[in-house]
N, C-alpha and C positions, 0 to 999 in steps of 0.2 A: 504494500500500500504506500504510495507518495501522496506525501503530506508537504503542505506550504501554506506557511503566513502569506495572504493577499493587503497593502499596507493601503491605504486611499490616495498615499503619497510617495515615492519610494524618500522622503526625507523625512518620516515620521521618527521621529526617535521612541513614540510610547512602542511601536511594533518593532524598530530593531532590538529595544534594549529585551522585549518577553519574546523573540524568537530567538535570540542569542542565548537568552538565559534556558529556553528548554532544550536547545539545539536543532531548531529547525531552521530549515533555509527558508526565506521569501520568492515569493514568484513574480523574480526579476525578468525584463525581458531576455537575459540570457539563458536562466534558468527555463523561460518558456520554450529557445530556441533549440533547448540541449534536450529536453524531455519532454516536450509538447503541454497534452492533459495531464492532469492531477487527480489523484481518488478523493483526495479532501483538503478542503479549503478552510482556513479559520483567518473567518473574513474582520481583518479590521479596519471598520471607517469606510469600506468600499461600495457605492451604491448602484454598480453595473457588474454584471454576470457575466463575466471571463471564460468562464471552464462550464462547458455546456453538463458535461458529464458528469461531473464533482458534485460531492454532496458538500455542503456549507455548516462550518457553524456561526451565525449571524448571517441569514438570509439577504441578498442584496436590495431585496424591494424592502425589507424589514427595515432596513440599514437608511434607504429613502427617504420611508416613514419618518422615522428617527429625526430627521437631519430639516425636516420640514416641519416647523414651527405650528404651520397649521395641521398639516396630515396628522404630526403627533397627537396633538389637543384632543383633535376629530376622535383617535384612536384611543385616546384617555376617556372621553366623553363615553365612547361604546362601551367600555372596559370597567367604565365606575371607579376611574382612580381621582386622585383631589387633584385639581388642575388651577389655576388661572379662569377666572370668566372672560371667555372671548366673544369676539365676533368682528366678521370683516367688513359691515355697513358702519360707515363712518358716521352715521345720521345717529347710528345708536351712541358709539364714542363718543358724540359733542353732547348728547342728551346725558353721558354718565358726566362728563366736564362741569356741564351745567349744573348738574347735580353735588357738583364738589366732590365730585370723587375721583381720585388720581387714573389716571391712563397713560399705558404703554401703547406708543405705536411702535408696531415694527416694521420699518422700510426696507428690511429684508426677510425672506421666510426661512435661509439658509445662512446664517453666521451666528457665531459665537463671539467670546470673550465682550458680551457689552456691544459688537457691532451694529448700527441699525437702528438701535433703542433711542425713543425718543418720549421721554416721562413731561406729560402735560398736567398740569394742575392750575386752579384758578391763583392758587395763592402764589405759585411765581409766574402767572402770566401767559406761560408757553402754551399756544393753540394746539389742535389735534390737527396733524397734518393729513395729507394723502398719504394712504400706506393698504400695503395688502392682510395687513391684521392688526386688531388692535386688542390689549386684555387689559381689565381694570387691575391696576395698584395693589397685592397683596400684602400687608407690612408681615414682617418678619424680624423676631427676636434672634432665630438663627439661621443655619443654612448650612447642610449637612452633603456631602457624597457619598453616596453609597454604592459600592460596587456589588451587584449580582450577576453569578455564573452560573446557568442549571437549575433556575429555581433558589439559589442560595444566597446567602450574604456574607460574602467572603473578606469584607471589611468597609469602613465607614472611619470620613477624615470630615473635622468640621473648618469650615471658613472662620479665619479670626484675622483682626486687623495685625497689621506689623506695627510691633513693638516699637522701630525706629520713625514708624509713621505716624507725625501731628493730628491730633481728635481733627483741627477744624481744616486735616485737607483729605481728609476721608468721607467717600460717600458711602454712605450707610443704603441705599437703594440700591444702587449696582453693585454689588459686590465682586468684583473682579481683581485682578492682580494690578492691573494699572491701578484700579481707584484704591489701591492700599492694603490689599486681602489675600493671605494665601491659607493652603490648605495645612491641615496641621491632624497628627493622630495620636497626639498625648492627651489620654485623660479627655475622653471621647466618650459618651455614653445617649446616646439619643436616646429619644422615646421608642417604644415598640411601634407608633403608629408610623413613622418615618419609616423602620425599617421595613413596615408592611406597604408604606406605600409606594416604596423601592421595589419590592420583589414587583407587584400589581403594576406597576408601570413596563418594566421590563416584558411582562407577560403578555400584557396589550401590547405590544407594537408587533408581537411576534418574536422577541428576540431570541437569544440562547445566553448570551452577557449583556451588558453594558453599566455605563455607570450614570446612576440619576441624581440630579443636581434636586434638594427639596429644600423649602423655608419651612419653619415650624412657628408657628404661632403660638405664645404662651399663652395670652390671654384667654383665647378660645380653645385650645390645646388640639391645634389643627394643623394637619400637615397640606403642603401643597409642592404639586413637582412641575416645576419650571420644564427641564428637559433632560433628555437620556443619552448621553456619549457613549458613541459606539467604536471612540479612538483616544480612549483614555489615558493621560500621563501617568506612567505608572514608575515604581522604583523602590529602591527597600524592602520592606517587610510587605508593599501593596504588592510585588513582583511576585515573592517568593509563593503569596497567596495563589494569585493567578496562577501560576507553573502547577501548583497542588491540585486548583479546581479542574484545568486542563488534562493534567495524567487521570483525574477522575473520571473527567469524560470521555479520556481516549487515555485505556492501560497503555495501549502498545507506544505511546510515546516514554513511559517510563526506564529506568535505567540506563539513559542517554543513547541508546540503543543507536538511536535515528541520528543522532550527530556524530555522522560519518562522509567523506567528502562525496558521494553518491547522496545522500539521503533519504534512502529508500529502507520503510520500515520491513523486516521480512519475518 
């Protein structure tokens, strides 16, 4: 059986560093030129179907899902998982506005890190633009990752501000790396309902992994899942994790078997 990490990028570093660390090769275009198909793929990040023949773990149209802000929602909303109130009529957006109640547009349905966002609210002014989706404001006390593989929760980092970063140049809405926020797994203890709404999120898109991004609301003691990477930074003890849930899904990767200059598990 050939096996190969498919990366979304070949510069991703989360898919070199967990195909190095189990000893699988990626399906590079030489590796495609030297061995054509593949018997199994473990798809990271990738939203087109390569290898007709290959079975997948993270399905490509899964991976689509995923990666589309609204498909996701749509697939949350089937699924009964805690989402974001959406909707892509801008008539209702400026009715929630009016209402004083904060809004996200998103002027794109596929980026991350903060890209696209555009947080309206009466109290600073900023109108509701044109955009292809928009979701009301959900405040958040925190904001948790949870990585699931197979159904499981193989681990969980929460966003906290950096240390070396000033309270008044931190934004507390976006929580991203630029605005001041990284991830961190000391002394991590979420709620059961986060890690429930993890696994449920993951479930509904169709996936096999990924890792979901959720706010937790203290007050109402409510989780809600922004979105589910399906090309996760991974490293440390989140790596070691991964390698483990992977030999579970697939023995015959176990005992480095497969990292051999062929790569062919036999």
């Amino acid at each position: 059986m050939k096996v190969r990490f498919e990366p979304y990028k070949l510069q991703s570093q989360g898919c070199r560093a967990i195909a190095k660390h189990l000893g699988v090769l990626r399906a590079t275009p030489r590796q495609v030129r030297r061995h054509g198909d593949f018997d199994l793929i473990i798809n990271w990040g990738n939203t087109t179907r390569r290898f007709a023949n290959a079975r997948y773990i993270n399905e490509p149209e899964a991976v689509a899902d995923a990666c589309n802000k609204e498909a996701a929602y749509r697939r949350f909303e089937e699924g009964q998982v805690p989402h974001p109130l959406f909707t892509t009529d801008k008539a209702v957006a400026d009715q929630w506005y009016e209402d004083g109640l904060g809004v996200v547009a998103r002027t794109l349905l596929r980026a991350n890190q903060g890209r696209g966002i555009v947080l309206c609210s009466r109290e600073t002014g900023t109108r509701v633009p044109n955009a292809p989706l928009y979701t009301q404001y959900t405040k958040k006390a925190e904001e948790y990752r949870v990585h699931v593989v197979d159904g499981q929760v193989i681990d969980v980092a929460q966003k906290r501000k950096r240390r070396e970063v000033d309270n008044d140049d931190v934004n507390y809405q976006i929580r991203n790396a630029h605005n001041g926020w990284v991830y961190c797994r000391d002394e991590v203890d979420p709620p059961q309902c986060v890690t429930d709404a993890g696994i449920a999120a993951v479930d509904a898109l169709g996936l096999d992994f990924g890792a979901a991004d959720i706010g937790f609301n203290q007050h109402t003691q409510t989780p809600c899942v922004y979105e589910v990477n399906t090309a996760p930074g991974v490293e440390g003890t989140t790596l070691d994790r991964y390698k483990a849930a992977f030999h579970r899904m697939v023995p015959a990767l176990r005992g480095g078997r497969y990292a051999t200059r062929r790569g062919v598990l036999r």
